[in-house]
N, CA, C and O atoms as CSV, one atom per row, in Angstrom:
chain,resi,resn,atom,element,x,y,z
A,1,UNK,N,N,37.425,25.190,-10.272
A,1,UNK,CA,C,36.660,25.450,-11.470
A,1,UNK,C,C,35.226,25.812,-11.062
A,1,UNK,O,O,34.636,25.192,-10.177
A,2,UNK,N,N,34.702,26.810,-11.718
A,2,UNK,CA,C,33.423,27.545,-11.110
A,2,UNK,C,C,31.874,26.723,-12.486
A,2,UNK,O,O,31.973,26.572,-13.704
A,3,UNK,N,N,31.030,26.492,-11.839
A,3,UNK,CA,C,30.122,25.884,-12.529
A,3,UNK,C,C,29.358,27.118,-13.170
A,3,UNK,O,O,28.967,28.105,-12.547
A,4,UNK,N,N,29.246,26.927,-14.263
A,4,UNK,CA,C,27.917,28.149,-15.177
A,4,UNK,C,C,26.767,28.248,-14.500
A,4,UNK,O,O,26.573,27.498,-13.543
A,5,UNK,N,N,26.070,28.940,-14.785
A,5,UNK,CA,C,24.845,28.769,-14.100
A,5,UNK,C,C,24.046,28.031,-14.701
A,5,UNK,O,O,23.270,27.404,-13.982
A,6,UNK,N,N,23.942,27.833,-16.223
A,6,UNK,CA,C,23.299,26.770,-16.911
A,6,UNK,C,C,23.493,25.067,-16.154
A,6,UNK,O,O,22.581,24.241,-16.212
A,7,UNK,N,N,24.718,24.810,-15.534
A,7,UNK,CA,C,25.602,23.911,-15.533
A,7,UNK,C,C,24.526,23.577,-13.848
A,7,UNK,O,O,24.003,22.524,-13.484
A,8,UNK,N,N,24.535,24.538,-13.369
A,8,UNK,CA,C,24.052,24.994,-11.889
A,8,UNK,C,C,22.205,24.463,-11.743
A,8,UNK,O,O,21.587,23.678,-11.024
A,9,UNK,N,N,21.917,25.252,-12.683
A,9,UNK,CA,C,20.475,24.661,-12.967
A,9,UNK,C,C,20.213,23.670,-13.685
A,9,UNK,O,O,18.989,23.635,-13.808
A,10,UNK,N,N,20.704,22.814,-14.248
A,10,UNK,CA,C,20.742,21.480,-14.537
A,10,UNK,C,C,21.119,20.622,-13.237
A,10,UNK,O,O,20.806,19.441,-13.381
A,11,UNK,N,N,21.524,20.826,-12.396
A,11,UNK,CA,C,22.406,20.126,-11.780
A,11,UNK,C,C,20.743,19.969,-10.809
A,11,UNK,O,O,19.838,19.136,-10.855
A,12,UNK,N,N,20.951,21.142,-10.044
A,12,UNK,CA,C,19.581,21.466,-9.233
A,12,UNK,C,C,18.247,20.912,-9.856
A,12,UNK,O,O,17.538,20.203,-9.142
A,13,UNK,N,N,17.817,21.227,-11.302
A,13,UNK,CA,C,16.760,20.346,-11.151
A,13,UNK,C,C,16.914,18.904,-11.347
A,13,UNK,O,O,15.928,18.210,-11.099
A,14,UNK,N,N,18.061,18.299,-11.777
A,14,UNK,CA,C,17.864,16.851,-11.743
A,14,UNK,C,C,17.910,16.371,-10.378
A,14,UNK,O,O,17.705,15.170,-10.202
A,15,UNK,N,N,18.213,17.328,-9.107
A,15,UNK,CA,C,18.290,17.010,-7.953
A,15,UNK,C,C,16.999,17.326,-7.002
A,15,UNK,O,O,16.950,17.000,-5.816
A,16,UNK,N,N,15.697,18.188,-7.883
A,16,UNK,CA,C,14.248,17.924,-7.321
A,16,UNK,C,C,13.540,17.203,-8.418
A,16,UNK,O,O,12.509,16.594,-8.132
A,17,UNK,N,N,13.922,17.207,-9.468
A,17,UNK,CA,C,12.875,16.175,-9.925
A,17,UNK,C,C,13.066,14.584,-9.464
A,17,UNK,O,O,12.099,13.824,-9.511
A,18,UNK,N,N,14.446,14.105,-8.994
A,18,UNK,CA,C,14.616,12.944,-8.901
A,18,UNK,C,C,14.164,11.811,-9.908
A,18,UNK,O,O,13.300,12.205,-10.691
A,19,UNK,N,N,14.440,10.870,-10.022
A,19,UNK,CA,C,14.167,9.815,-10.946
A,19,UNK,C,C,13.094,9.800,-11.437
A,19,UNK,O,O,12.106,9.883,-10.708
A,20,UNK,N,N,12.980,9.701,-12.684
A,20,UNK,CA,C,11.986,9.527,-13.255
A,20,UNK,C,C,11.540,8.046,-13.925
A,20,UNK,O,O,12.135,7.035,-14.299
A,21,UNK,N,N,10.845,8.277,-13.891
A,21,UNK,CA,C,9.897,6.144,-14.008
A,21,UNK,C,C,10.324,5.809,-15.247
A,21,UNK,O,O,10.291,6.653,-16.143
A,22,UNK,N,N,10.692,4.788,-15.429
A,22,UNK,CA,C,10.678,3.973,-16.531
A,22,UNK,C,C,9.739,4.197,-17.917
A,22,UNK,O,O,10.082,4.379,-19.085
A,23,UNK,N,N,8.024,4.077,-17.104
A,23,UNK,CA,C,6.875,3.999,-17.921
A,23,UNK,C,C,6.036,4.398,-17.140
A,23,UNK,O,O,6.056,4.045,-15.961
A,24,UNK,N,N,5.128,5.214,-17.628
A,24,UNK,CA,C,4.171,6.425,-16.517
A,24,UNK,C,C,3.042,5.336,-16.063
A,24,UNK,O,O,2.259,5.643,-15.164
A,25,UNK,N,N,2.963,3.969,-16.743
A,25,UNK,CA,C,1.572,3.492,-16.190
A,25,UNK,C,C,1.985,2.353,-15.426
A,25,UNK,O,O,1.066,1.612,-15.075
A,26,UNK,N,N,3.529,1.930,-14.971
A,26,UNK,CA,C,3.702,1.412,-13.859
A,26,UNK,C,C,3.411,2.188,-12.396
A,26,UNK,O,O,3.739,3.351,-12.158
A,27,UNK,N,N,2.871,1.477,-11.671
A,27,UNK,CA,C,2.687,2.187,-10.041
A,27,UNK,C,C,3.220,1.138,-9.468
A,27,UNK,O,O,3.710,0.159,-10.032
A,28,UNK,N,N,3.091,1.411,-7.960
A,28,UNK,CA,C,3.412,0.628,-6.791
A,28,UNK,C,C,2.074,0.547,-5.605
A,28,UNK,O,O,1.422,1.431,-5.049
A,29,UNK,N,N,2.052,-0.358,-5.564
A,29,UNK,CA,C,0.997,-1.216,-4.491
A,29,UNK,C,C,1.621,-1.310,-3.504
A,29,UNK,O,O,2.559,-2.091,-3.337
A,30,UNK,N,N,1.083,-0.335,-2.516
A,30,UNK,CA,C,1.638,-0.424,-0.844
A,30,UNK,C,C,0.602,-0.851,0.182
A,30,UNK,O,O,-0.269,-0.113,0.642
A,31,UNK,N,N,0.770,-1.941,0.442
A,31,UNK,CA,C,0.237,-2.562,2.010
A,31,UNK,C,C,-0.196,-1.655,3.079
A,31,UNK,O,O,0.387,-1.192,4.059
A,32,UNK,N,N,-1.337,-1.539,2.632
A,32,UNK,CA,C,-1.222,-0.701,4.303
A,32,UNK,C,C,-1.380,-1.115,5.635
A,32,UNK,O,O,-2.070,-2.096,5.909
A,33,UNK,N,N,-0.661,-0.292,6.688
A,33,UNK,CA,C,-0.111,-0.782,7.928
A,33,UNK,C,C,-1.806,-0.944,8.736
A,33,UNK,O,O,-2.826,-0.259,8.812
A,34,UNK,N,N,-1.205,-2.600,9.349
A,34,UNK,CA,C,-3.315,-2.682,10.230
A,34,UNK,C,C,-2.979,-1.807,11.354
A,34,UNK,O,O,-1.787,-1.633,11.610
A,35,UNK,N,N,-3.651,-1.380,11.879
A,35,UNK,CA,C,-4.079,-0.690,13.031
A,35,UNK,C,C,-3.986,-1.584,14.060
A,35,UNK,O,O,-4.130,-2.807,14.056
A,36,UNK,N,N,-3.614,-0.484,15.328
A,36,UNK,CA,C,-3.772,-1.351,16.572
A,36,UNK,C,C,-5.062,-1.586,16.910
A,36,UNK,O,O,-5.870,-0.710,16.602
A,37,UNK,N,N,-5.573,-2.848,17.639
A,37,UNK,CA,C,-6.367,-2.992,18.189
A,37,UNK,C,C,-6.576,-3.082,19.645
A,37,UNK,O,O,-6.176,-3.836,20.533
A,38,UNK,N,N,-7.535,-1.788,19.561
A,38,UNK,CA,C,-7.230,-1.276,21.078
A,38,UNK,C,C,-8.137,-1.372,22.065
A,38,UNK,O,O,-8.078,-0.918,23.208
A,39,UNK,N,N,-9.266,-2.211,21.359
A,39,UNK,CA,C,-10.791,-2.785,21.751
A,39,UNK,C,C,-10.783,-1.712,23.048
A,39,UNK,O,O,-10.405,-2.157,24.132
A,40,UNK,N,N,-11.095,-0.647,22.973
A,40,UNK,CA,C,-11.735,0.622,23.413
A,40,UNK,C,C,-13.441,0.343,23.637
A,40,UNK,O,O,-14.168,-0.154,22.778
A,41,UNK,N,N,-13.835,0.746,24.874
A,41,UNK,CA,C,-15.530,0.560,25.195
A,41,UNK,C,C,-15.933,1.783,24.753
A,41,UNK,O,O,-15.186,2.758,24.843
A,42,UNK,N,N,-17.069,1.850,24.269
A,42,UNK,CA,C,-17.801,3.000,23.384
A,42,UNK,C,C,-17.616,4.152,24.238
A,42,UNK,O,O,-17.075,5.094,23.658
A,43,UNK,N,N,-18.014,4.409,25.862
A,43,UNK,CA,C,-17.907,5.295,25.892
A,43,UNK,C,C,-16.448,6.133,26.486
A,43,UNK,O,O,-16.252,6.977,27.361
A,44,UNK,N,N,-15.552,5.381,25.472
A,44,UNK,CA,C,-13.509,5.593,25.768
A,44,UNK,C,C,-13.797,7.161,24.994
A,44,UNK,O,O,-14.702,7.151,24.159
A,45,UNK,N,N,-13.472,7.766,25.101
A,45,UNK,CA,C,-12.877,9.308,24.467
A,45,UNK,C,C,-12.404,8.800,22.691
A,45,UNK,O,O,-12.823,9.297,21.646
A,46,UNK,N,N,-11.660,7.946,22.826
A,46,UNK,CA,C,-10.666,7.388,21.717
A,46,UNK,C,C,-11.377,6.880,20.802
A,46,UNK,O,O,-11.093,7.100,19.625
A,47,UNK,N,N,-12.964,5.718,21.321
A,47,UNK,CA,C,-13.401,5.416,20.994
A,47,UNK,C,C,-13.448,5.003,19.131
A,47,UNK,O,O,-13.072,4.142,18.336
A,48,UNK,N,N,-14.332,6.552,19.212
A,48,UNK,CA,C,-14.584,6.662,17.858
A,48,UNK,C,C,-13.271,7.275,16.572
A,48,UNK,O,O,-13.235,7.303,15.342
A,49,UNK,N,N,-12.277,7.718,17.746
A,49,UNK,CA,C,-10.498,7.431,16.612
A,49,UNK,C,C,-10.685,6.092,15.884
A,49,UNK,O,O,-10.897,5.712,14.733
A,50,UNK,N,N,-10.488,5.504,17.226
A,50,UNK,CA,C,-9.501,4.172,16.905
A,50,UNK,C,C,-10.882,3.727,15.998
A,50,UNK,O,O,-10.558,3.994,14.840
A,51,UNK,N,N,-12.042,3.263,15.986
A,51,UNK,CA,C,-12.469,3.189,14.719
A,51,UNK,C,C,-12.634,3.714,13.695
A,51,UNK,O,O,-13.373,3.225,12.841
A,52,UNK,N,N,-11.997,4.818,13.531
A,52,UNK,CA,C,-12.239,5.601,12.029
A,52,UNK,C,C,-11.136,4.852,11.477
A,52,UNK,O,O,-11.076,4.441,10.318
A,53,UNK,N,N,-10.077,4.667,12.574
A,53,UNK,CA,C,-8.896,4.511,11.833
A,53,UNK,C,C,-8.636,2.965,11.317
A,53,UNK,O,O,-7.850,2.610,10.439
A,54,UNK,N,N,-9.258,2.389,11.876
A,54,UNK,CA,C,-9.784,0.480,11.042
A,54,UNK,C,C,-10.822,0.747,10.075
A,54,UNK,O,O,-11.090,-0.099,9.222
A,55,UNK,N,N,-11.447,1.883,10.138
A,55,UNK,CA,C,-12.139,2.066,8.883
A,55,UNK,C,C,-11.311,2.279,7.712
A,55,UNK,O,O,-11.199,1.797,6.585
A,56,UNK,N,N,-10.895,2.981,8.254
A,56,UNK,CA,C,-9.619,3.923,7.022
A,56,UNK,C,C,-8.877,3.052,6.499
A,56,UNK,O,O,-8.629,3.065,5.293
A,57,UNK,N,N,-8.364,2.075,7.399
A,57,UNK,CA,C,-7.402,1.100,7.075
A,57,UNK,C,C,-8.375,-0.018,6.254
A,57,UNK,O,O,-7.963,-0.332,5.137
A,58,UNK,N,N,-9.284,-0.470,6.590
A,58,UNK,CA,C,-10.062,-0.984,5.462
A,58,UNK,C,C,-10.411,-1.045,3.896
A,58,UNK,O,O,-10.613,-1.930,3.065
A,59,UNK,N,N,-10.369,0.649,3.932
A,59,UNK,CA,C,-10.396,1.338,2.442
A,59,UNK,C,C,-9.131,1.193,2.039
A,59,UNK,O,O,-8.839,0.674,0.962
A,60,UNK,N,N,-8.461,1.549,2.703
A,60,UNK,CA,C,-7.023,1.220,2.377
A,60,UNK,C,C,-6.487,-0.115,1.529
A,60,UNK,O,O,-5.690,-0.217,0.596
A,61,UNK,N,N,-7.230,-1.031,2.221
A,61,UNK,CA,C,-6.920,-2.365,1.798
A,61,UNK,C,C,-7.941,-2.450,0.346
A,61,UNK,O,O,-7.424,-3.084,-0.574
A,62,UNK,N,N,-9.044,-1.990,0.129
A,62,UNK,CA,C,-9.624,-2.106,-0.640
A,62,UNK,C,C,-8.968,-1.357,-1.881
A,62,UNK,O,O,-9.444,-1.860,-2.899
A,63,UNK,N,N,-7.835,-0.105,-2.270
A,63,UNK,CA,C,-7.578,0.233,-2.849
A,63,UNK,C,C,-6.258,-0.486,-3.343
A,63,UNK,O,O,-6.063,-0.489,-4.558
A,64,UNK,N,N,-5.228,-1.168,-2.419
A,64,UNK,CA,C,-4.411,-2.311,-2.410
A,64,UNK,C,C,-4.640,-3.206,-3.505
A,64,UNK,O,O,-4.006,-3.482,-4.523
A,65,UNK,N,N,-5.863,-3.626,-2.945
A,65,UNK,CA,C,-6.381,-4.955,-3.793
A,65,UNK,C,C,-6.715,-4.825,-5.173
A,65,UNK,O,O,-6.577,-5.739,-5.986
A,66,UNK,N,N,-7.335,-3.217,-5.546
A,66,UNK,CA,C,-7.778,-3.249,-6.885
A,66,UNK,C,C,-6.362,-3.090,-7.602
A,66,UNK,O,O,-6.028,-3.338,-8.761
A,67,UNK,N,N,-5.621,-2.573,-6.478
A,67,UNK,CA,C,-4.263,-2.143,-7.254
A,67,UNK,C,C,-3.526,-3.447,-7.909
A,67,UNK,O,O,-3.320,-3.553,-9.118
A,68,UNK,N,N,-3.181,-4.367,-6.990
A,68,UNK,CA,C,-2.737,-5.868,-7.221
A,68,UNK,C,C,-3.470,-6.353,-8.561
A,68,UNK,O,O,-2.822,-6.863,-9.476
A,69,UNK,N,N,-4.849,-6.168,-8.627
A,69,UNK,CA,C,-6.158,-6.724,-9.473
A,69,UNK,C,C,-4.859,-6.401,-10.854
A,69,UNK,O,O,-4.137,-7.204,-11.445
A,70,UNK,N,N,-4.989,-4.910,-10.991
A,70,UNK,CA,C,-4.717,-4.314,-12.250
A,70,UNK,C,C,-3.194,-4.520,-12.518
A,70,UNK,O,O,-2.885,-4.633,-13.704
A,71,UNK,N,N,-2.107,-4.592,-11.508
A,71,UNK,CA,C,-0.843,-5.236,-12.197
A,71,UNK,C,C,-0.795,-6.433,-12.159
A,71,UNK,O,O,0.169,-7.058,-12.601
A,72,UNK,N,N,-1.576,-6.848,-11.753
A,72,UNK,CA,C,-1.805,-8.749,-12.444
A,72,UNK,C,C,-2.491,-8.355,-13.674
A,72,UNK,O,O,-2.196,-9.235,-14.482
A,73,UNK,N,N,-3.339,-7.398,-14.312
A,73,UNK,CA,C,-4.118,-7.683,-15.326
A,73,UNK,C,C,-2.730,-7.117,-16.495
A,73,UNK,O,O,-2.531,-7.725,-17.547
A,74,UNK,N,N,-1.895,-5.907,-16.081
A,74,UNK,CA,C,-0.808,-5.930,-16.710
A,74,UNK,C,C,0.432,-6.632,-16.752
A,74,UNK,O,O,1.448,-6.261,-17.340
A,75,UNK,N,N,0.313,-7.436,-16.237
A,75,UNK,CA,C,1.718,-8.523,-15.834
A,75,UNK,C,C,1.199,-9.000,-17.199
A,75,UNK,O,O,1.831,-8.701,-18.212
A,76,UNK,N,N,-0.081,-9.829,-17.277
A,76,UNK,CA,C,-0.945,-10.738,-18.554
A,76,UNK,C,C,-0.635,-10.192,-19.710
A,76,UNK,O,O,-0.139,-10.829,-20.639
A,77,UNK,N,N,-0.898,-8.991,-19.739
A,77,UNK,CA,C,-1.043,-7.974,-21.222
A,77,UNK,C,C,0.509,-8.134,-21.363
A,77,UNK,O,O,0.654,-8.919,-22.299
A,78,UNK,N,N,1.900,-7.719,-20.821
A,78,UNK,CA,C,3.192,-7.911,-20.734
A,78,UNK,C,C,3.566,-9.618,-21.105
A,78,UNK,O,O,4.429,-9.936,-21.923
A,79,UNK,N,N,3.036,-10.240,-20.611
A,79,UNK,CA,C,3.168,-11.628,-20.797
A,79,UNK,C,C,2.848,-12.300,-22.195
A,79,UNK,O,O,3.475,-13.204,-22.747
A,80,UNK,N,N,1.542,-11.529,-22.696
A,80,UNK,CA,C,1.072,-12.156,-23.607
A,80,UNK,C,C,2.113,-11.268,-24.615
A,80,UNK,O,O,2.768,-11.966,-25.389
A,81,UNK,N,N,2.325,-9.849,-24.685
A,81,UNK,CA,C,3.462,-9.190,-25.950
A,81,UNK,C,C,4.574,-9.809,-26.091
A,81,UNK,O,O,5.088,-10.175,-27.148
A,82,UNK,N,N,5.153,-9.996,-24.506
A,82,UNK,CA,C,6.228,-10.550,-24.942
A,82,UNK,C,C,6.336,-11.753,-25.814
A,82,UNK,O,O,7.261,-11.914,-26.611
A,83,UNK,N,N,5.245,-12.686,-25.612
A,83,UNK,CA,C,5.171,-14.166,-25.945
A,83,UNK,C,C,5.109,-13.651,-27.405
A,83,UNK,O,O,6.125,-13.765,-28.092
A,84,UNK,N,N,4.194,-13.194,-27.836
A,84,UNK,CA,C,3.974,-12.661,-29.486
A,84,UNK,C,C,5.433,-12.207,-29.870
A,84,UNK,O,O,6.001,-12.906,-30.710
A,85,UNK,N,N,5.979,-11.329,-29.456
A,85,UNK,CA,C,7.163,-10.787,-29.906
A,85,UNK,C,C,8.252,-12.197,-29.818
A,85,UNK,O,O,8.952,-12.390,-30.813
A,86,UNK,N,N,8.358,-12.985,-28.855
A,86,UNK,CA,C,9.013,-13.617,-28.693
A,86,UNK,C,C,8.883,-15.191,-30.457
A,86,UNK,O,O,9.666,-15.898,-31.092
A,87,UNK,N,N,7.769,-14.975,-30.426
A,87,UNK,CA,C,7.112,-15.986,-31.558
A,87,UNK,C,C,7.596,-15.379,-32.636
A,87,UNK,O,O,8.053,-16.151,-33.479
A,88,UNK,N,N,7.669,-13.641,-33.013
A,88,UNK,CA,C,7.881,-13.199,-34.123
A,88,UNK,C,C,9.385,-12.963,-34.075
A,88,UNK,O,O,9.804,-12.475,-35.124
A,89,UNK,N,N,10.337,-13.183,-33.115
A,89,UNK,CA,C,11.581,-13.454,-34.003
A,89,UNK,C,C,11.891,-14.790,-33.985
A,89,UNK,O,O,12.221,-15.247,-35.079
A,90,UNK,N,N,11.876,-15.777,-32.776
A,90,UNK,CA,C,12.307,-17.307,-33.137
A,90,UNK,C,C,11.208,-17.897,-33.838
A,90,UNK,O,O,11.341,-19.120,-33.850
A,91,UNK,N,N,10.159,-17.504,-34.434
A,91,UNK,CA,C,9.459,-18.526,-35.140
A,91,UNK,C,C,8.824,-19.633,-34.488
A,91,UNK,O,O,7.915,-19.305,-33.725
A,92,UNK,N,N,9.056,-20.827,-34.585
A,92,UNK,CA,C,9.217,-22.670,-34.465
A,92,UNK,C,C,10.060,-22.604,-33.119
A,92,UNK,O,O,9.807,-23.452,-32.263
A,93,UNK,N,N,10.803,-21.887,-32.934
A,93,UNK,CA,C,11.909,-22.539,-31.456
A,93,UNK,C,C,11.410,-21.279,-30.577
A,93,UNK,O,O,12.089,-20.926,-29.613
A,94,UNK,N,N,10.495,-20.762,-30.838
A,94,UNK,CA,C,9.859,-20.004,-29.351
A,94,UNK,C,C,8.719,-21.106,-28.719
A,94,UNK,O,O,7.509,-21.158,-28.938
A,95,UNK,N,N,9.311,-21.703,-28.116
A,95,UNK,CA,C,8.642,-22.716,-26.812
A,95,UNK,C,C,9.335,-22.028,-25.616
A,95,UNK,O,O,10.351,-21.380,-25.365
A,96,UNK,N,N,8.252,-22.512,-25.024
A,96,UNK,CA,C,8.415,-22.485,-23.278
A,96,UNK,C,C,9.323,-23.675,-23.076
A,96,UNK,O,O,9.344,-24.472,-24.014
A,97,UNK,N,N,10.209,-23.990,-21.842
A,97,UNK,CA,C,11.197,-25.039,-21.999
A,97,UNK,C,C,10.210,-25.914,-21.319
A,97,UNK,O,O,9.825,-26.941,-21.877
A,98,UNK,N,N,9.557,-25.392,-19.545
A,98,UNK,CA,C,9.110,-26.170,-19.209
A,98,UNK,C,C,7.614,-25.401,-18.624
A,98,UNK,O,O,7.369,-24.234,-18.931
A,99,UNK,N,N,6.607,-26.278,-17.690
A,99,UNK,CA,C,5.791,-25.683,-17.035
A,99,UNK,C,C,5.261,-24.712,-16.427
A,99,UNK,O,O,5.142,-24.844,-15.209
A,100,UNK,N,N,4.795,-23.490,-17.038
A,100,UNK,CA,C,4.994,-22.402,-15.584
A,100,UNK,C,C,4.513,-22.788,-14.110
A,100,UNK,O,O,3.345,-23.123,-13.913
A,101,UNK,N,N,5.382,-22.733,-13.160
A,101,UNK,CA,C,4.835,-22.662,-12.305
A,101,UNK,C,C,3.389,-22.045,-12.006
A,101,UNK,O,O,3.023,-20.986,-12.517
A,102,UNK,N,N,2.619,-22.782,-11.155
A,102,UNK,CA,C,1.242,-22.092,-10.252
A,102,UNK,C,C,1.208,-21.572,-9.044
A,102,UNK,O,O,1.521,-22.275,-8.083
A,103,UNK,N,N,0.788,-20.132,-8.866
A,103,UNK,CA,C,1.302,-19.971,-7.328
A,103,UNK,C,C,-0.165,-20.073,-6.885
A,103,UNK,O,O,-1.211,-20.065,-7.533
A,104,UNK,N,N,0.138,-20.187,-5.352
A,104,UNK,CA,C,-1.212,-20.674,-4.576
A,104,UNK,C,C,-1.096,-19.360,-3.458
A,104,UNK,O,O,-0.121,-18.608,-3.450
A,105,UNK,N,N,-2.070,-19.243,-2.674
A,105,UNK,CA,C,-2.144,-18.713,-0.890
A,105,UNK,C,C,-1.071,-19.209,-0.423
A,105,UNK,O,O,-0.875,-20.423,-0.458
A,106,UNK,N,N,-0.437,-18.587,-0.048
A,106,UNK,CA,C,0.569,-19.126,1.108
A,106,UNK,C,C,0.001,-20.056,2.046
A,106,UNK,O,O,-1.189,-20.335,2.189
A,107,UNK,N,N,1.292,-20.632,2.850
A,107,UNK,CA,C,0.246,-21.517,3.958
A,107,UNK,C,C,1.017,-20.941,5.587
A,107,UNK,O,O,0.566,-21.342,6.660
């Protein structure tokens, strides 16, 4: 059986657009990889690489972090709708059962 070409180009673009997100204002927070430390003496050739690139990786981390900042600030906003929504259909029997847990620093 021979595919249309309509059939053909459907097929093909669902195979470059690939998945599409859930919700456009979820992202993903990626770790970035530390750098080797290659404690290089100033006047190494490499020198001034290998520190751009702990620089870089620095910023890196700094964009990480605001990232984390802001899906914790949307986890809250998610947390708090649901709780409202959750109040506006059970009424009286929307309780929490028990404590939320607190998370800490790892150790």
């Amino acid at each position: 059986m021979r595919l249309s070409r309509l059939s053909l180009l459907v097929f093909l673009a669902g195979i470059s657009l690939g998945p599409v997100p859930l919700r456009a204002q979820d992202s993903v927070c990626y770790l970035p990889e530390r750098p080797v430390d290659y404690r290089l003496a100033k006047r190494d050739p490499l020198y001034e690489y290998a520190r751009q690139e702990f620089q870089d990786y620095l910023e890196e981390m700094e964009v990480y972090m605001r990232c984390l900042e802001q899906e914790r600030a949307n986890a809250f906003l998610e947390l708090k709708d649901g709780y409202e929504e959750f109040q506006r259909i059970y009424g009286a029997d929307a309780v929490f059962r028990s404590r939320v847990r607190v998370y800490s620093k790892p150790q």
